[in-house]
N, CA, C and O atoms as CSV, one atom per row, in Angstrom:
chain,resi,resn,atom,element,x,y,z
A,1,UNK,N,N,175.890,90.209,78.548
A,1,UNK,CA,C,175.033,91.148,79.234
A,1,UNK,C,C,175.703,91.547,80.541
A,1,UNK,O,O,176.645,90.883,80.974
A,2,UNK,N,N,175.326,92.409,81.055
A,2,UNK,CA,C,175.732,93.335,81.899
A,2,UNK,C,C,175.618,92.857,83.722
A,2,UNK,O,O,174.451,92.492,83.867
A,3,UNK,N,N,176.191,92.763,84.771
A,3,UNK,CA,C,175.431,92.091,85.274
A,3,UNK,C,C,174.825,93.170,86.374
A,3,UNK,O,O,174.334,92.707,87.403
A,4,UNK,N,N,174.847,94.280,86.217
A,4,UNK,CA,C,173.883,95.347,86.842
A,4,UNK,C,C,172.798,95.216,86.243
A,4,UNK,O,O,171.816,95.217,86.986
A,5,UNK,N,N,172.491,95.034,84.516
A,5,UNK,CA,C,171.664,94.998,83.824
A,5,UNK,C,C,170.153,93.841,84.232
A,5,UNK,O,O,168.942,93.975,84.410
A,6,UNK,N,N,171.188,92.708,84.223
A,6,UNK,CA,C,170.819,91.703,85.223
A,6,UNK,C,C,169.829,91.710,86.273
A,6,UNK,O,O,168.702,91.227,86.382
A,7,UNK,N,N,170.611,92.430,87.045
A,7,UNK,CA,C,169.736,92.846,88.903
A,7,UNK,C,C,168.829,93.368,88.068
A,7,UNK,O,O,167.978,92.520,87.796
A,8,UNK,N,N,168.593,94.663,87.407
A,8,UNK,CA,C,167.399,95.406,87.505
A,8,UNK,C,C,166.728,94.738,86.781
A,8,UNK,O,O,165.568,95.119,86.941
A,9,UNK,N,N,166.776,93.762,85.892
A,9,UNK,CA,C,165.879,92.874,85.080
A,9,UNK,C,C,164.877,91.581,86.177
A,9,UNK,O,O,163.734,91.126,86.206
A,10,UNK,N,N,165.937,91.453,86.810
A,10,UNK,CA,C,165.305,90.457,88.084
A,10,UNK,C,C,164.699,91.058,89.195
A,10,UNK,O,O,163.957,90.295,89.812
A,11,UNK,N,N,164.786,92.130,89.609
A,11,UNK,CA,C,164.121,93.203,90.471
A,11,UNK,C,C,162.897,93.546,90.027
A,11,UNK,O,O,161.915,93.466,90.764
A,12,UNK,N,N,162.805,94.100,88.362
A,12,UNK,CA,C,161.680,94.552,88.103
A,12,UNK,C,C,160.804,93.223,87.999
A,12,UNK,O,O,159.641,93.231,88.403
A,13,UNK,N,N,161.338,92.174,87.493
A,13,UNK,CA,C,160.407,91.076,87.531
A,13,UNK,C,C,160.397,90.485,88.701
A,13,UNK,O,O,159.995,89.325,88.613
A,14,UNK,N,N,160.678,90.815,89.760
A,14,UNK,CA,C,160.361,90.044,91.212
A,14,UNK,C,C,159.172,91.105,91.264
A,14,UNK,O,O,158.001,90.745,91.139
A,15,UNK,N,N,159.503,92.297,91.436
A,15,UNK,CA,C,158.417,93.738,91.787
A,15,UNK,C,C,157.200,93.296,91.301
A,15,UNK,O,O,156.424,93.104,92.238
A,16,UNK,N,N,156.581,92.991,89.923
A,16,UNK,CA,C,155.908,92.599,88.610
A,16,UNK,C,C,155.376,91.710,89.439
A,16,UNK,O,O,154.252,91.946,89.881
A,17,UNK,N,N,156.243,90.193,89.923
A,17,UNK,CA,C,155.262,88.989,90.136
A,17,UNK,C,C,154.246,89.374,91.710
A,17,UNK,O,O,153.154,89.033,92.165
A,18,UNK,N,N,155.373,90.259,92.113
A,18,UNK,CA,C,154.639,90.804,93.957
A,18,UNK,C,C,153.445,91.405,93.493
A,18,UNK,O,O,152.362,91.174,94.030
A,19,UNK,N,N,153.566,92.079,92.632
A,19,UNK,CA,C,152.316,93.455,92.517
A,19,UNK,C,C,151.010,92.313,91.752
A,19,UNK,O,O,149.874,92.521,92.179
A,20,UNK,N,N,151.156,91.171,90.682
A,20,UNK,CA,C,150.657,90.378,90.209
A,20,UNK,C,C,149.676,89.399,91.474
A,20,UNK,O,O,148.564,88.906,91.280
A,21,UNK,N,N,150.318,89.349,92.473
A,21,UNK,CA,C,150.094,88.580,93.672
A,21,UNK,C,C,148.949,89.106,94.445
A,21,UNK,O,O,147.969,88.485,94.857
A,22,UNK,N,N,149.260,90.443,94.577
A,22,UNK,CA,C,148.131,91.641,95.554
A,22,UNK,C,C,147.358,92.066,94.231
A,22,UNK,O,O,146.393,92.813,94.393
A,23,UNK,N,N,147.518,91.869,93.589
A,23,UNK,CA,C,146.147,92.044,92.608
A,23,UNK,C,C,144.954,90.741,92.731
A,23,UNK,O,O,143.746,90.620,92.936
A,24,UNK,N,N,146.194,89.855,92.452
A,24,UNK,CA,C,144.916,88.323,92.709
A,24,UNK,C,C,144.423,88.351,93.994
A,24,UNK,O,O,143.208,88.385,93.794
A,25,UNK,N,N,144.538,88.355,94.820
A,25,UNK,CA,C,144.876,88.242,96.235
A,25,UNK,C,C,143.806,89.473,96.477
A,25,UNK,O,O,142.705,89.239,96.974
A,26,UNK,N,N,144.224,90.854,96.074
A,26,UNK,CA,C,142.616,91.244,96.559
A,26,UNK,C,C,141.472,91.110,95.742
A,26,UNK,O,O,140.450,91.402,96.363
A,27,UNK,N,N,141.209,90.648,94.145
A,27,UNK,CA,C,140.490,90.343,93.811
A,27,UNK,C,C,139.590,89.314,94.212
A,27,UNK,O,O,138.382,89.541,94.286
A,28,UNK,N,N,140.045,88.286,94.456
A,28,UNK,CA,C,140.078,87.045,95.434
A,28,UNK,C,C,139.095,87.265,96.616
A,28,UNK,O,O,137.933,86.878,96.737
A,29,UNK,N,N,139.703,87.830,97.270
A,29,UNK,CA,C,139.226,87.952,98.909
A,29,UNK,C,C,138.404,89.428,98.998
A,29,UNK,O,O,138.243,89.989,100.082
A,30,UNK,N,N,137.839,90.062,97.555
A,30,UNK,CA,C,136.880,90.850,97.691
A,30,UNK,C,C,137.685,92.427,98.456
A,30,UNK,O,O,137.030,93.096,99.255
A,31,UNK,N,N,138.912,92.771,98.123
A,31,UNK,CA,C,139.263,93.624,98.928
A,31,UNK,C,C,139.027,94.222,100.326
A,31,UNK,O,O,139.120,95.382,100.728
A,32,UNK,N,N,138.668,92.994,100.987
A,32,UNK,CA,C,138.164,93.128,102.505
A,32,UNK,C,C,139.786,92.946,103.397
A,32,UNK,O,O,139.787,92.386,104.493
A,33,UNK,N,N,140.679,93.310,102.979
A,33,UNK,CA,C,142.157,93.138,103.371
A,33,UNK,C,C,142.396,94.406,104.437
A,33,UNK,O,O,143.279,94.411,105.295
A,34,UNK,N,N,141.596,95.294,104.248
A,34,UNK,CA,C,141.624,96.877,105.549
A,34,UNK,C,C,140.464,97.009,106.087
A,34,UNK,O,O,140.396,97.524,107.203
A,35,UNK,N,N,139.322,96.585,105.433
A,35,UNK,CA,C,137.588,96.457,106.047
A,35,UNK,C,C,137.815,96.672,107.713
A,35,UNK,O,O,138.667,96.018,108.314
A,36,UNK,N,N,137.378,97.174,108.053
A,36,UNK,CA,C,136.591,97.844,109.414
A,36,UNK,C,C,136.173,96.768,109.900
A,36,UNK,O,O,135.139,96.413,109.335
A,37,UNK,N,N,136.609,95.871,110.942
A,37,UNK,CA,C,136.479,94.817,111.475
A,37,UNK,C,C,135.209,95.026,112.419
A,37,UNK,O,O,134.774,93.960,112.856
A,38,UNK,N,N,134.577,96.074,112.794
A,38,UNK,CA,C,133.436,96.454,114.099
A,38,UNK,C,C,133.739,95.729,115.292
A,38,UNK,O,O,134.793,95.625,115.919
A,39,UNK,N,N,132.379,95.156,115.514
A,39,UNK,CA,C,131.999,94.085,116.757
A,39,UNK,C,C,131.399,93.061,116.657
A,39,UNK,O,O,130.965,92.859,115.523
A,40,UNK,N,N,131.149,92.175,117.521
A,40,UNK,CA,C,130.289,91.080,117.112
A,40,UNK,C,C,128.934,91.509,117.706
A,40,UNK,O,O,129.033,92.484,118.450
A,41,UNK,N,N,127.783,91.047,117.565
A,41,UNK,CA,C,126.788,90.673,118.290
A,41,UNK,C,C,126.027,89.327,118.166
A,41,UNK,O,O,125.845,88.758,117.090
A,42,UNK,N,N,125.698,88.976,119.097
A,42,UNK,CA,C,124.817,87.553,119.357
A,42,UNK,C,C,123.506,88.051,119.044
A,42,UNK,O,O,123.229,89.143,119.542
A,43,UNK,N,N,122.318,87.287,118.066
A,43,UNK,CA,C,121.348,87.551,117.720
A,43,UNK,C,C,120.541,86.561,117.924
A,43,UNK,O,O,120.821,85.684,117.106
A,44,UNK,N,N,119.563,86.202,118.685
A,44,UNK,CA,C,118.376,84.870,119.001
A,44,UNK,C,C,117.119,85.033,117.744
A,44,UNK,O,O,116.444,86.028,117.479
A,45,UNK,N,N,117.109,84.097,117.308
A,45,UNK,CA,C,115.901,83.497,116.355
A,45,UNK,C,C,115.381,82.492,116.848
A,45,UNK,O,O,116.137,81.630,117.295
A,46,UNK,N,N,113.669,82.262,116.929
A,46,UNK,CA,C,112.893,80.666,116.826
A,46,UNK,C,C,113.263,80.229,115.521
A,46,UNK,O,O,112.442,79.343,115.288
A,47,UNK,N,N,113.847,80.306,114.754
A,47,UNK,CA,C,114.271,79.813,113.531
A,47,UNK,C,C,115.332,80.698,112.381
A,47,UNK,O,O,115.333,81.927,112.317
A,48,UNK,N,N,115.957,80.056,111.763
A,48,UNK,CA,C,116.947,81.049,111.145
A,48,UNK,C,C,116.281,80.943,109.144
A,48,UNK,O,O,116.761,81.509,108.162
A,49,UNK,N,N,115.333,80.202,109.212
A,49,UNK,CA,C,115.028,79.624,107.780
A,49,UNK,C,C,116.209,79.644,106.675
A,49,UNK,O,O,116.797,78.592,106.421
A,50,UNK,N,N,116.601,81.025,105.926
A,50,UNK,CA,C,117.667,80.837,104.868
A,50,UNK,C,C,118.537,81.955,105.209
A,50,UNK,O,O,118.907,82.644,104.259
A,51,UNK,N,N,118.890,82.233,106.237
A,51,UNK,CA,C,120.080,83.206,106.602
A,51,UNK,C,C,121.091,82.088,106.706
A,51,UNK,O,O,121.049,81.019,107.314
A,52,UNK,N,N,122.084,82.685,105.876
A,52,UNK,CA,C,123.614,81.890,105.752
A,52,UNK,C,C,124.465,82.710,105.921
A,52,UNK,O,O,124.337,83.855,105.490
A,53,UNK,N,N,125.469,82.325,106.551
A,53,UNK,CA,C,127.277,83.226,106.958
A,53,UNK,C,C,127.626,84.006,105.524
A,53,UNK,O,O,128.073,83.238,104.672
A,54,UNK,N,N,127.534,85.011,105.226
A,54,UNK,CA,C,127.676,85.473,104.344
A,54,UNK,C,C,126.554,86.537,104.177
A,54,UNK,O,O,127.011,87.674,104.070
A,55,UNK,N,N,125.458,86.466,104.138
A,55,UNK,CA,C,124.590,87.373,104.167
A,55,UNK,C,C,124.523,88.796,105.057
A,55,UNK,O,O,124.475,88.793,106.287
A,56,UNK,N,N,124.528,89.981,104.256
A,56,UNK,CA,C,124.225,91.395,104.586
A,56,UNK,C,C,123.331,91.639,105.342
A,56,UNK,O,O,122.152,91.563,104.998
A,57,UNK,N,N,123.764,92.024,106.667
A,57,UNK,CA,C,122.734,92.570,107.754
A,57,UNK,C,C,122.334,94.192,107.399
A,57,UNK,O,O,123.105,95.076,107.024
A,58,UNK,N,N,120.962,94.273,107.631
A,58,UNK,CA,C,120.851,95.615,107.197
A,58,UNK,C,C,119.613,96.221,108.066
A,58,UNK,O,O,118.606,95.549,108.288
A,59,UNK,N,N,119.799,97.664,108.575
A,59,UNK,CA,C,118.861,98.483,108.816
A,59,UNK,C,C,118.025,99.422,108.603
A,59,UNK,O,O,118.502,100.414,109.152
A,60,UNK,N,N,116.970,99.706,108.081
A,60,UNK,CA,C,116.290,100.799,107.467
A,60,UNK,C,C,117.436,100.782,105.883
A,60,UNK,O,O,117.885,101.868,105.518
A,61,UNK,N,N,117.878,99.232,104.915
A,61,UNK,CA,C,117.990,99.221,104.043
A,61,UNK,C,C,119.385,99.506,103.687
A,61,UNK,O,O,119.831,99.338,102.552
A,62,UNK,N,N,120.295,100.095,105.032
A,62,UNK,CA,C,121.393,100.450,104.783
A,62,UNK,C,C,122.450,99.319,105.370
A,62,UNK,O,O,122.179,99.074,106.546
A,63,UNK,N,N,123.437,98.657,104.938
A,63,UNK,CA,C,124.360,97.675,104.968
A,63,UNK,C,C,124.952,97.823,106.666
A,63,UNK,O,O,125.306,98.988,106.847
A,64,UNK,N,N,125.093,97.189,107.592
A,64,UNK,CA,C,125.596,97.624,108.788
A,64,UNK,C,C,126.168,96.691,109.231
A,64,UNK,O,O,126.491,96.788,110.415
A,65,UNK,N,N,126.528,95.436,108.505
A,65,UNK,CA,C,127.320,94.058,108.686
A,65,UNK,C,C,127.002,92.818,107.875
A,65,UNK,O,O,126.313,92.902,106.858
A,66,UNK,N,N,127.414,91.853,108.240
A,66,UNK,CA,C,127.453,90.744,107.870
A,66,UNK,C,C,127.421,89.361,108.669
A,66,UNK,O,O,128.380,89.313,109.440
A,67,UNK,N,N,126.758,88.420,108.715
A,67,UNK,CA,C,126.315,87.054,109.110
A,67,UNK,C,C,127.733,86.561,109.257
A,67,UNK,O,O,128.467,86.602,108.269
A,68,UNK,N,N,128.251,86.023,110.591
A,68,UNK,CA,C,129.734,85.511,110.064
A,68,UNK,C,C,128.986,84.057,110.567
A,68,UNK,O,O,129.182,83.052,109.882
A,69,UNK,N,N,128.248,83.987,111.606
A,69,UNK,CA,C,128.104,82.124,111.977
A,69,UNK,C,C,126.899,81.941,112.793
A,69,UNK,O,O,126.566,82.487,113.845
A,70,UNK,N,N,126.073,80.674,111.770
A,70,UNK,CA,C,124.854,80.576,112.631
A,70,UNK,C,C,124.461,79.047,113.004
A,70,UNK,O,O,124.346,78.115,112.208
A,71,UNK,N,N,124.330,79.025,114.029
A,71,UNK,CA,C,124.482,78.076,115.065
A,71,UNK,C,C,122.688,78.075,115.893
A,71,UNK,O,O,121.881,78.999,115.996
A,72,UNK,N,N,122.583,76.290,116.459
A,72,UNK,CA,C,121.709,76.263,117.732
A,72,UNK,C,C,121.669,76.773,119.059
A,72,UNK,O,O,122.433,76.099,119.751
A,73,UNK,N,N,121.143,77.620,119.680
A,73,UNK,CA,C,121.183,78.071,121.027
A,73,UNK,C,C,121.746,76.899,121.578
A,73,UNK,O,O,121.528,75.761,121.163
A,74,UNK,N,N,122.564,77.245,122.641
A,74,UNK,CA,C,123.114,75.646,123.592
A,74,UNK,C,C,121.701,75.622,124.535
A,74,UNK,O,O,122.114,75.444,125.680
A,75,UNK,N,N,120.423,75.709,124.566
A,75,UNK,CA,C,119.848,75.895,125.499
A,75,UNK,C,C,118.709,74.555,124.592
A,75,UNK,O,O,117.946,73.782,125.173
A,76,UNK,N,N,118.891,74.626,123.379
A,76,UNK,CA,C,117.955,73.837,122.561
A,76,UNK,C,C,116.962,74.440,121.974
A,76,UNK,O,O,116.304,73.897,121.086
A,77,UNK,N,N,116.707,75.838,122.481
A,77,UNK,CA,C,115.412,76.161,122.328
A,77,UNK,C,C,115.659,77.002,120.663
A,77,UNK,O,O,116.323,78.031,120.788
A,78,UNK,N,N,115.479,76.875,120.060
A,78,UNK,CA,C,115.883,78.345,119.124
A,78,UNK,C,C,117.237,77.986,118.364
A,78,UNK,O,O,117.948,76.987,118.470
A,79,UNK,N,N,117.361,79.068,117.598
A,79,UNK,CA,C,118.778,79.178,116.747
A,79,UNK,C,C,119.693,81.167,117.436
A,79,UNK,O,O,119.486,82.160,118.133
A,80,UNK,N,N,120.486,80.632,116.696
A,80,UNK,CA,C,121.055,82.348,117.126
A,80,UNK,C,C,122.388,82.618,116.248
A,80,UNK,O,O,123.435,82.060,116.578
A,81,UNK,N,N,122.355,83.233,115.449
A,81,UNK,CA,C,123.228,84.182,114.655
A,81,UNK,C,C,124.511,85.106,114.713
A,81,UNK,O,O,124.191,86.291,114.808
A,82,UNK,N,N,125.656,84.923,114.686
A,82,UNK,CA,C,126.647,85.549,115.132
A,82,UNK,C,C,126.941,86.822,113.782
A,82,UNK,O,O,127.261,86.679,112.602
A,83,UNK,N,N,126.710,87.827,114.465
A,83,UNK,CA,C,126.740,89.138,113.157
A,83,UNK,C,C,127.923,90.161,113.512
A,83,UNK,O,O,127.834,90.703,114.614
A,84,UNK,N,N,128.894,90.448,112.797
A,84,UNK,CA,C,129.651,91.080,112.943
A,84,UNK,C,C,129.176,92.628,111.901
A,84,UNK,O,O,128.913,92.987,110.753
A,85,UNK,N,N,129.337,93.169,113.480
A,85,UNK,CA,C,128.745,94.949,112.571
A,85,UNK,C,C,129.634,95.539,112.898
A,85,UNK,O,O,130.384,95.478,113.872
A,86,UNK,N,N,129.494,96.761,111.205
A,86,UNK,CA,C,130.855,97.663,111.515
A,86,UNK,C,C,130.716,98.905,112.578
A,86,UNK,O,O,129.567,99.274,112.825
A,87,UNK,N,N,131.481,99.376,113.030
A,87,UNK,CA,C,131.919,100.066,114.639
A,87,UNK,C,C,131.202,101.380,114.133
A,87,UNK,O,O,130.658,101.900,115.107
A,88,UNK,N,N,130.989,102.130,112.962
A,88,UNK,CA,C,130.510,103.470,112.867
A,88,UNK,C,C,128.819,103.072,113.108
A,88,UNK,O,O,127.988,103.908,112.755
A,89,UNK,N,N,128.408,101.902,113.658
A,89,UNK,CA,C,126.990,101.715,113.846
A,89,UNK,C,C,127.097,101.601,115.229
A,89,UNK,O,O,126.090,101.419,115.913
């Protein structure tokens, strides 16, 4: 065999395993790899009952972020919610 033949046989299969990689990789991680990072905001609750990091913040029904971390007020009193919303809100 050829050994130009070679390179392009090992090229296209390096190319193949890369492109194989960013397929898993954004399937994986939900294609949030360019997502609109926004802002944060701090949110106070007397209680958070079943809001978990992960959960869709929403207004009048329309998606405007997401729950990234929920934590006790350092004050004791309460809980409070760290929500990252996207910037066109």
């Amino acid at each position: 065999m050829n050994t130009s033949q070679q390179s392009v046989r090992v090229g296209f299969f390096f190319l193949l395993g890369v492109a194989l990689i960013w397929v898993t990789f954004a399937t994986l991680s939900g294609s949030k790899l360019f997502e609109d990072r926004g802002y944060q905001l701090i949110a106070g609750f007397d209680n958070l009952k079943e809001l978990k990091i992960g959960d869709e913040v929403r207004m009048a029904g329309v998606k405007i972020g997401t729950v990234e971390k929920t934590q006790l007020k350092p004050t004791g009193a309460g809980a409070e919610a760290l929500l990252r919303i996207l910037s066109k809100y």
